[in-house]
C-alpha positions in Angstrom: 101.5 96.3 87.2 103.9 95.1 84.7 103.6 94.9 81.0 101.1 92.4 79.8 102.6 89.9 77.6 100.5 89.9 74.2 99.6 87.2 71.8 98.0 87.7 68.5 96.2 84.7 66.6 95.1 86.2 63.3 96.5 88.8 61.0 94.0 89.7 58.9 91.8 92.9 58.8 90.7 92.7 63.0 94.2 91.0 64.1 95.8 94.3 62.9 93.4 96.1 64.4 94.3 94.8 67.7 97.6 95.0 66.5 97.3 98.6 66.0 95.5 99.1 69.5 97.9 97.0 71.6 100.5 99.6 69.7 98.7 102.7 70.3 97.0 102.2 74.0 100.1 104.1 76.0 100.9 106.5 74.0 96.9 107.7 73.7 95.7 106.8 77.3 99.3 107.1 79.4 98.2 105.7 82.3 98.9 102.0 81.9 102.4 100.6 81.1 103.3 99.9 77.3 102.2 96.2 76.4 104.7 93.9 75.3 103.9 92.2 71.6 105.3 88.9 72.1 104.3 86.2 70.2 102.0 86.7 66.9 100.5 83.0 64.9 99.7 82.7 61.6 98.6 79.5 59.4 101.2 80.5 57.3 104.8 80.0 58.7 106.3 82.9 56.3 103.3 85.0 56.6 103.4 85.1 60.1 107.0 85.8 60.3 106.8 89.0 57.8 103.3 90.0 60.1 105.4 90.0 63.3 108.0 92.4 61.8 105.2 94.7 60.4 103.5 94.7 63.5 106.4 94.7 66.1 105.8 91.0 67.6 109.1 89.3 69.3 108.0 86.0 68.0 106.1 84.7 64.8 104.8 80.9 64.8 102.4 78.8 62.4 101.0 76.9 65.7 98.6 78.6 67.2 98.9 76.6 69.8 102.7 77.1 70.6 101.5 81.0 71.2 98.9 79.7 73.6 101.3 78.0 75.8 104.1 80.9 75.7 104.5 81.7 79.3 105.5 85.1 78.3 101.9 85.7 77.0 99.3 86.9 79.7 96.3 87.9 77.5 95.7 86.5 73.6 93.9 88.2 70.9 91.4 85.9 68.9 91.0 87.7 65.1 90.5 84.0 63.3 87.4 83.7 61.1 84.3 83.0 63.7 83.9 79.3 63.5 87.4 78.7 64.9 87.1 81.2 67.8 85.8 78.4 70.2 88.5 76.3 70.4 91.2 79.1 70.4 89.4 81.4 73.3 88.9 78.0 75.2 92.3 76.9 75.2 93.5 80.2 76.1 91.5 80.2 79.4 92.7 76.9 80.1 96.3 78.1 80.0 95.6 80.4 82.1 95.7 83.9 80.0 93.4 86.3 79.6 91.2 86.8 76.3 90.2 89.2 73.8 88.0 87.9 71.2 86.3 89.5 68.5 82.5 89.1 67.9 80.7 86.8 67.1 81.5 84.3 70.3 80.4 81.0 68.0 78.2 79.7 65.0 77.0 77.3 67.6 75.3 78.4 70.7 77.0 75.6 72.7 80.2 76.1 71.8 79.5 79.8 73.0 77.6 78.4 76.3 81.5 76.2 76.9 83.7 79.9 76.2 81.6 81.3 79.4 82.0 78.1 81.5 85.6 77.9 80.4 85.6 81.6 81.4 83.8 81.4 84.8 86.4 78.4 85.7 89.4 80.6 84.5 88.8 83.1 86.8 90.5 85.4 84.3 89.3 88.2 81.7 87.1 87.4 78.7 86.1 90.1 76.6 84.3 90.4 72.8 85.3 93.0 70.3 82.1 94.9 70.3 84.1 98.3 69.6 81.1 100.6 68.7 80.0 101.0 72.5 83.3 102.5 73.2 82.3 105.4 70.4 82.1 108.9 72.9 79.1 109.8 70.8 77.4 106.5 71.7 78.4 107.0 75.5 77.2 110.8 75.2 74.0 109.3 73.8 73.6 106.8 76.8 73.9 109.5 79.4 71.3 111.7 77.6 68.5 108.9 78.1 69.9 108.2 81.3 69.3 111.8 82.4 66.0 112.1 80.9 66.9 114.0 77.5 64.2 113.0 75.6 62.1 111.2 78.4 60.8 107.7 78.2 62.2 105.7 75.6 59.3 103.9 74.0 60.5 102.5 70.3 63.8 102.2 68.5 64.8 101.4 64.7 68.4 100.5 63.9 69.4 99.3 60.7 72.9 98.0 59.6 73.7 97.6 56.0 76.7 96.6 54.1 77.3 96.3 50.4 80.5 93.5 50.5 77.8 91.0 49.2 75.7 93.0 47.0 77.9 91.8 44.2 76.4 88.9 42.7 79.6 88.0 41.2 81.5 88.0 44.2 82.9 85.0 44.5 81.7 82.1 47.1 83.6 82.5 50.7 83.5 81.2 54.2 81.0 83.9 55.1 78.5 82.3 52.8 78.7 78.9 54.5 76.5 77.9 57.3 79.6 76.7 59.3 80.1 80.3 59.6 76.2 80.7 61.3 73.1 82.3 59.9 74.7 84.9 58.0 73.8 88.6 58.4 72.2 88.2 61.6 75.5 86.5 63.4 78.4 87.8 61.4 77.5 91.4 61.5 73.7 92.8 63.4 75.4 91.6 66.7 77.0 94.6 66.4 73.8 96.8 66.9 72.5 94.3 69.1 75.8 95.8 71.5 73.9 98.9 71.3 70.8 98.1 71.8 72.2 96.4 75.3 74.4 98.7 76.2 71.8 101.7 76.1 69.0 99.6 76.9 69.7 96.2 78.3 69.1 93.1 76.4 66.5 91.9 74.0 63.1 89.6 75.6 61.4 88.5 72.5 61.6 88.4 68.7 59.7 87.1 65.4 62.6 87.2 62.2 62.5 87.1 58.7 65.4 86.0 56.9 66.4 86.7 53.1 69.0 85.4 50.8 69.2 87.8 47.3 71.4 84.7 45.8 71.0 80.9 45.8 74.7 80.7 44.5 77.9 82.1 44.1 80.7 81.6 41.4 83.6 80.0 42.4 87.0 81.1 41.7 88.2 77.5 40.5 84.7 77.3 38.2 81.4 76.8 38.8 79.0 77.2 41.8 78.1 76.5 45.2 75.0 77.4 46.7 74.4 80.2 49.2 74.1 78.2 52.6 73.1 81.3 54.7 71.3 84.5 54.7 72.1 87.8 53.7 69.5 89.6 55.0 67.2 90.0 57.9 64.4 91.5 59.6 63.4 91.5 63.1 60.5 92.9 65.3 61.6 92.7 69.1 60.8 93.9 72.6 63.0 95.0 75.1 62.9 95.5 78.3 60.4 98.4 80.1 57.7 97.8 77.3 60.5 99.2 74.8 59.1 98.2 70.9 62.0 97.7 68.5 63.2 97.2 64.4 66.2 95.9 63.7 66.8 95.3 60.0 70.4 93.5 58.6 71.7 93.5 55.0 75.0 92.7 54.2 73.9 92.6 50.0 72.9 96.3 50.3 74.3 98.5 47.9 76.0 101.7 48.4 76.2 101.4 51.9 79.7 100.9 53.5 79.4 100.7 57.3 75.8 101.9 58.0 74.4 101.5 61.6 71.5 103.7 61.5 69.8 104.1 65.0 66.9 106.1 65.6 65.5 106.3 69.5 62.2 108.1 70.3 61.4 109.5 73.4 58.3 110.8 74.9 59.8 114.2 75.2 62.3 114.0 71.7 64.6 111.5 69.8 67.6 110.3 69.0 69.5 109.8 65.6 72.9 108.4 64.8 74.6 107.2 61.7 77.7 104.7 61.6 78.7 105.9 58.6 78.9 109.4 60.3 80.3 108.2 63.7 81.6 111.5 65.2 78.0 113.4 65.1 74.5 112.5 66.1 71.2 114.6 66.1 68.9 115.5 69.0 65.4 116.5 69.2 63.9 118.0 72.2 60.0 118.7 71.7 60.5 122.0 74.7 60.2 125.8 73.4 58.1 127.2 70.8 57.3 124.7 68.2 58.4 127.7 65.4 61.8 126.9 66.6 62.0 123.2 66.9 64.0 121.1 64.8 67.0 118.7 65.2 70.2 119.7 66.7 73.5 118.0 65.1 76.1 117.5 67.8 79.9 116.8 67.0 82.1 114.9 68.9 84.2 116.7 70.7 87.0 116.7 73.5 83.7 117.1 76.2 83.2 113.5 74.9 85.3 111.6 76.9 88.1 109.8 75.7 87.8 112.0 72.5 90.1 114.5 74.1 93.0 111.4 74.5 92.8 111.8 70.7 92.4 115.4 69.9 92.1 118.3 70.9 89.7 120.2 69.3 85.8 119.4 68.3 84.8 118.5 64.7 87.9 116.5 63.3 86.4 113.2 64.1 87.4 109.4 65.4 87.6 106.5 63.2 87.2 102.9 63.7 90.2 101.7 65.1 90.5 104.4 67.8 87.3 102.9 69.4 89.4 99.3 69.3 92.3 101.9 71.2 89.3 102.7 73.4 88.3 99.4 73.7 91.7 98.0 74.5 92.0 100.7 77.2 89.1 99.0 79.0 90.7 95.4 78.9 93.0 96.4 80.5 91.1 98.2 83.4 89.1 95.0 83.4 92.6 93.2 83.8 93.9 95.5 86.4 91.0 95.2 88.5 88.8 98.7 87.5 85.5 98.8 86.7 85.1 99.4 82.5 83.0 99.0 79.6 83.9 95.3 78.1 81.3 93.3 76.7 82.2 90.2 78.6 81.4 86.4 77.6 78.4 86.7 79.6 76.5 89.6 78.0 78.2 87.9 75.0 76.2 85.0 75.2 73.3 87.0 75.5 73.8 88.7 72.8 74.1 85.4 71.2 71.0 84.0 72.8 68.9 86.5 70.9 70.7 86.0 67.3 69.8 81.9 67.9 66.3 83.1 69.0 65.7 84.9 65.7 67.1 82.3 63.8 64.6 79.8 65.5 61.8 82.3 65.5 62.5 82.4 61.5 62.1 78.6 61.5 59.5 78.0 63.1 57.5 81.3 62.0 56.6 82.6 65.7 57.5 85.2 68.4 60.1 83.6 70.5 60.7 84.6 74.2 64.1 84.8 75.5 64.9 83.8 78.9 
């Protein structure tokens, strides 16, 4: 197969991310053949340019458009802010390249519903950047259940909590405007939601509360604009196989940094795994003599598959972006052909069906069930 031809729209925090992964894939995983970084767009004409030498892209454009129809570009990397992430993944299918686009898929759930179709028509790749499946830890966890560890699931918690909007001071942004969705539950607890379906399939009915700790933020010109969205969320749900669930959301929590706590219990033991503590999670197995039980922490380690592409030895621990390494790695198996572990723009849009559920179940005060 020869290289893949890489476009990049977006430089900020995820596009160097990918940047970093498209970098890194070879030389960690060896088996596929170095990507070629050719065309990089920024809004900014001089900031793109000085983000394509930094990064090692050929080209550097303000259009992102102009990167869309390079013909030296076979698969483009969507890193914009979410409510552009539409038009830029459809385009790109309609040229003909293959996608990458990070999470969420759309404010609106018919701009997400077009992204598939445009997908489906494409015939090619479409993938969402829902990197914390591709944790070993989080695959060691899902062949545990699978094999019985702790014996029927029957409830989960999982809470994810941030403190970037605790501040009350922090000044108003496009993540506070409902352009941007609902807030907490879209920009960020789709993220456990990929857990919740990849260890347990997707989510059948919810009833949500939503919070919002601030009517207003300052803005740094003066003044104020109110708080269009919600910062916070709770939400009872049922999965599938009479599975009871929690999921709770704040993104105005403070002290925590990057906090996905998940606890899974089992007829026969649980499951407990921190975020903020990605390379270790704790078992509970209710077997032996009850003087001796307790939970068992577990490190990753080079058992772990792909942890041993990384290093070689147990206990020194992953970090974020080499699950996006991991997570590129499995693009391009889904582009060659191979089976992998994308979240594609179909279980994308499921994902996405259950965030607009809650949202209406919040509305209109009422369990919602989700086709």
């Amino acid at each position: 197969m020869k290289p893949l031809g890489i476009g990049l729209i977006g430089t900020g925090y995820m596009g160097k991310c990918h940047a970093l992964a498209w970098n890194a894939v070879k030389t960690v995983f060896g088996d596929v053949e170095r990507p070629r970084l050719v065309h990089l767009a920024e809004a900014n004409a001089g900031l793109a340019k000085a983000r394509a030498g930094e990064f090692g892209f050929e080209k550097a454009t303000a259009d992102w458009r102009a990167l869309i129809a390079d013909p030296e570009v076979d698969v483009v990397s969507v890193t914009t802010p979410n409510q552009f992430h539409p038009e830029m993944a459809i385009a790109a299918l309609e040229a003909g390249k293959h996608v990458w686009c990070e999470k969420p898929m759309a404010p609106a759930y018919a701009d997400a519903e077009r992204m598939l179709e445009t997908a489906k028509r494409s015939g090619k790749v479409a993938a969402l950047g829902y990197n914390y499946i591709q944790n070993p830890v989080m695959r060691h966890i899902r062949t545990l259940i699978g094999e019985g560890a702790i014996g029927t699931v029957n409830h989960i918690r999982v809470e994810m909590d941030e403190d970037f909007m605790a501040d009350p001071d922090v000044f108003f942004y496009w993540k506070s405007e409902l352009s941007a969705g609902y807030g907490a539950l879209d920009d960020f607890a789709v993220h456990p939601l990929s857990l919740l379906w990849y260890l347990f399939g997707h989510v059948e009915a919810v009833i949500t509360d939503m919070v919002k700790p601030y009517a207003d933020r300052p803005l740094s010109e003066g003044g104020r604009r109110a708080v269009e969205n919600h910062d916070g969320a709770n939400v009872l749900m049922r999965l599938g196989g009479g599975i009871s669930a929690v999921l709770m959301a704040n993104r105005a929590a403070w002290g925590r940094k990057g906090r996905i706590a998940l606890q899974i219990f089992g007829l026969k033991g649980s499951i407990v795994y921190d975020q903020e503590r990605m390379n270790e999670f704790e078992l509970y197995q209710a077997d032996g003599r009850g003087s001796e039980q307790g939970f068992r922490k577990i490190l990753a380690a080079p058992a772990h598959r792909p942890y041993d592409r990384f290093i070689p030895a147990p206990g020194h621990g992953l970090g974020f972006n080499d699950l996006k390494i991991i997570e590129c790695r499995e693009l391009i198996r889904a582009i060659s052909g191979e089976p992998s572990s994308i979240v594609t723009f179909e279980d994308g849009l499921r994902i996405e069906k259950s965030v607009h559920a809650m949202a209406q179940s919040f509305h209109e005060r009422r369990w919602i069930e989700i086709g």
